[in-house]
N, C-alpha and C positions, 0 to 999 in steps of 0.2 A: 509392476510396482517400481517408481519409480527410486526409491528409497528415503524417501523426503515426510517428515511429517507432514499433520496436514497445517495448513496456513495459523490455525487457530494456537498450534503448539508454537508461535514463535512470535506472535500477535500480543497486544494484551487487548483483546477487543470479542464481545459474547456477541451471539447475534442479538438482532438484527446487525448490529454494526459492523461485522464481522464479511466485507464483499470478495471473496476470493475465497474458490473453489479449489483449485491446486499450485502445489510447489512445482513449478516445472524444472528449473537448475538452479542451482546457487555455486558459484565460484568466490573466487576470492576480491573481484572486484566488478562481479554483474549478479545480478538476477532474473528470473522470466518465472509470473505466476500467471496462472487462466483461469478466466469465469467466462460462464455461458449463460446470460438471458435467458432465462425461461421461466414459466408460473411458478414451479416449485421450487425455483431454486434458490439461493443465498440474496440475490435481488429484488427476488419477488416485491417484497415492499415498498421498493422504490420506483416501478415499471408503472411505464402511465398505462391507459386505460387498451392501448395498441399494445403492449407489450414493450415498450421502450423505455429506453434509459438516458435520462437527458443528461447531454454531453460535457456538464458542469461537473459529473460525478468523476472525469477522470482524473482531476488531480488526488483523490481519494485514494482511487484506484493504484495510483503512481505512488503515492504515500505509503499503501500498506504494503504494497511491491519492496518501497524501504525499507518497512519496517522488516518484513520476511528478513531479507538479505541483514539486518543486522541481530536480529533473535536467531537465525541460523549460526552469524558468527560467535556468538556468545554462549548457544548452543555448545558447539565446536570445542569452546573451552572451558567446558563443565557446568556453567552457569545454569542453572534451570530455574532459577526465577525471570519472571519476562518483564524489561526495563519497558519503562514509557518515553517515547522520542515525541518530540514536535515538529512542528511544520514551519518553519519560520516565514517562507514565501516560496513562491515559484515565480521564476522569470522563463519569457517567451511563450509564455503555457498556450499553445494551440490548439482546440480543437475541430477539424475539418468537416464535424458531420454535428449539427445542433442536436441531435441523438442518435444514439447506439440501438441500430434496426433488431426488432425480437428474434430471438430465437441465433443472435451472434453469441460465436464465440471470439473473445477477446484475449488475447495474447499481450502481456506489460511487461516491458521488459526496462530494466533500471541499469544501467552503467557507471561507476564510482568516478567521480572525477577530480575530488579533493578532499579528504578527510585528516581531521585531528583529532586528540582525544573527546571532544565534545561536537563538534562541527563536520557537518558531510554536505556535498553537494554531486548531485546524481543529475545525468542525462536520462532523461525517461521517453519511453514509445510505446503505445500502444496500437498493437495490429490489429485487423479486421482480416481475416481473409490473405493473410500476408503483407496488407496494405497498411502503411501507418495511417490511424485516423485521427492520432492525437500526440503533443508533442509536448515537452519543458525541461526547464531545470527545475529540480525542486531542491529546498537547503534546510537542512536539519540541525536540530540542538538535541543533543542529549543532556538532560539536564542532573543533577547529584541528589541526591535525598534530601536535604536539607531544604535545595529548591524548592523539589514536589512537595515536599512538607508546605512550605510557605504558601505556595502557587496555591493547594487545595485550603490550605487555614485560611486565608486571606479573608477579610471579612464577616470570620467565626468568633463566638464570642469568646473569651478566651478565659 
């Protein structure tokens, strides 16, 4: 037991959308969560017809990796409602394998590299095997209620 909920307590994301199996560590300035490829598993629905996971999926992957490490911190400080963070972009986003081979487990791990009250920019890796197979910065907004509000009303008749 590792002592970690699982990914979905810190997510705001149901399945399907939902790709990550377990919390592995959460510090105060990294993260490491794991999913493993298989028919049954949290992937399933995305795996091509071989069982694979095409290698576009890993900035997702690196994203909810974020999202853990900041619904843990928030966790942390009583909060238990789970905030929604976006994605603003990822720079250098690599990945060395056009898809993620069946039946891998994949290991993401996120490092903090600059944050403010709304703003984070995380170094991210995902291993195969030990081996990095995918690589980026990815840079986040946490946005305030009033935003989300707006963001979702946008276009609603009012």
């Amino acid at each position: 037991m590792s002592g970690y909920l699982t990914p979905g307590d810190y997510l705001p994301h149901d399945a399907p959308m939902l790709l990550l199996d377990d919390v592995v560590n959460v510090s105060a300035d990294s993260a490491r969560c794991r999913v493993t490829l298989k028919a049954d598993g949290v992937l399933a629905p995305f795996l091509d017809s071989e069982g694979r996971l095409p290698g576009w999926y890993a900035l997702e992957l690196m994203a909810q990796t974020v999202g853990v490490w900041s619904g843990w911190h928030r966790h942390q400080q009583g909060e238990k409602r789970i905030s929604l963070g976006m994605v603003l972009g990822a720079r250098d986003l690599e990945a060395k394998v056009s898809h993620f081979p069946a039946d891998a487990t994949l290991d993401i791990a996120v490092h903090l590299l600059m944050q403010d009250s709304r703003f984070g920019s995380f170094e991210a890796t995902i291993y195969q095997s030990e081996q990095p197979v995918a690589t980026g910065r990815i840079n986040t907004f946490q946005p305030d209620e009033a935003e989300l509000a707006q963001l979702f009303n946008q276009g609603s008749p009012q």
